[in-house]
C-alpha positions in Angstrom: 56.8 -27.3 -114.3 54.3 -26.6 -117.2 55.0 -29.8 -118.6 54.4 -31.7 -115.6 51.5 -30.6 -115.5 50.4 -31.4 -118.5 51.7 -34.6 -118.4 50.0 -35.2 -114.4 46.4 -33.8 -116.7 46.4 -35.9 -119.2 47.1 -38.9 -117.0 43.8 -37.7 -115.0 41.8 -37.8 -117.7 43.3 -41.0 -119.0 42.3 -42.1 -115.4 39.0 -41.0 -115.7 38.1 -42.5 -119.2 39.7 -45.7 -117.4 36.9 -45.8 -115.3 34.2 -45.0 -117.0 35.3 -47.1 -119.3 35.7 -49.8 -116.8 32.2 -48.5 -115.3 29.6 -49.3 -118.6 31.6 -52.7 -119.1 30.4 -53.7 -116.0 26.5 -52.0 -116.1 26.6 -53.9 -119.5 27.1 -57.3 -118.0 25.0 -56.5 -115.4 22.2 -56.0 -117.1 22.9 -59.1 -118.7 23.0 -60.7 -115.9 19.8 -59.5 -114.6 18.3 -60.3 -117.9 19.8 -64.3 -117.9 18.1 -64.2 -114.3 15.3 -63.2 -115.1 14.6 -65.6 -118.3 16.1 -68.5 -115.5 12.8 -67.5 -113.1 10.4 -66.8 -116.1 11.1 -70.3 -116.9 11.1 -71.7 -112.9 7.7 -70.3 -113.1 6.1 -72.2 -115.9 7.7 -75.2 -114.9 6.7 -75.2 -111.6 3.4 -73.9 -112.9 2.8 -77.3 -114.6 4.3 -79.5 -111.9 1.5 -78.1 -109.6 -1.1 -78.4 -111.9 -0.4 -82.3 -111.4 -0.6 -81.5 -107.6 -4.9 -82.1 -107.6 -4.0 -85.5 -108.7 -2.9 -86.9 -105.4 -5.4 -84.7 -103.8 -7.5 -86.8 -105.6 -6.2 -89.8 -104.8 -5.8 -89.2 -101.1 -9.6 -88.4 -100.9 -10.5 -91.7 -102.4 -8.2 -93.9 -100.0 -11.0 -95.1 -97.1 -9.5 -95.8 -93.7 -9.4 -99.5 -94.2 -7.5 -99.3 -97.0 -4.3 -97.6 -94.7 -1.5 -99.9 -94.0 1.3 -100.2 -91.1 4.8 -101.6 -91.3 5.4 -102.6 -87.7 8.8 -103.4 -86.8 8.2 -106.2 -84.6 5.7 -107.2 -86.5 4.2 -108.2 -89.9 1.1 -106.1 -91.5 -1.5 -105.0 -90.0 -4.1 -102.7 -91.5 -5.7 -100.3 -89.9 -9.5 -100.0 -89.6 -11.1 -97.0 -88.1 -14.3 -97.5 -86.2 
């Protein structure tokens, strides 16, 4: 009976260190994780930093287009451009 349990203690513990073992493997890719997804929206940010910067171009752009200059693809149709009065 005293060897049992001994034996049933030991496995316990060899349960517990199992775990915990089992436990930090999986905190330490975690935080890798974390830390890859991170660096991936550090560098979403930039980039979609410098794609906006190119945004004020078309702004620009759009506000030199006059009204006569819009043209419409009719279906039935050929051009026709549109002149605001």
């Amino acid at each position: 009976m005293l060897i049992y349990h001994f034996t049933k203690r030991r496995k316990v513990k060899d349960k517990r260190k199992n775990i915990e073992n089992q436990f930090n493997e999986k905190r330490t890719a975690g935080t890798e994780i974390m830390r890859a997804v991170l660096a991936e929206v550090v560098d979403f940010r930039a980039e979609f930093e410098e794609k906006d910067s190119e945004s004020q171009k078309v702004i620009d752009f759009l506000e030199q287009l006059s009204p006569d200059q819009y043209v419409r693809k009719m279906s039935d149709s050929t051009r026709r451009i549109k002149v605001a009065q």
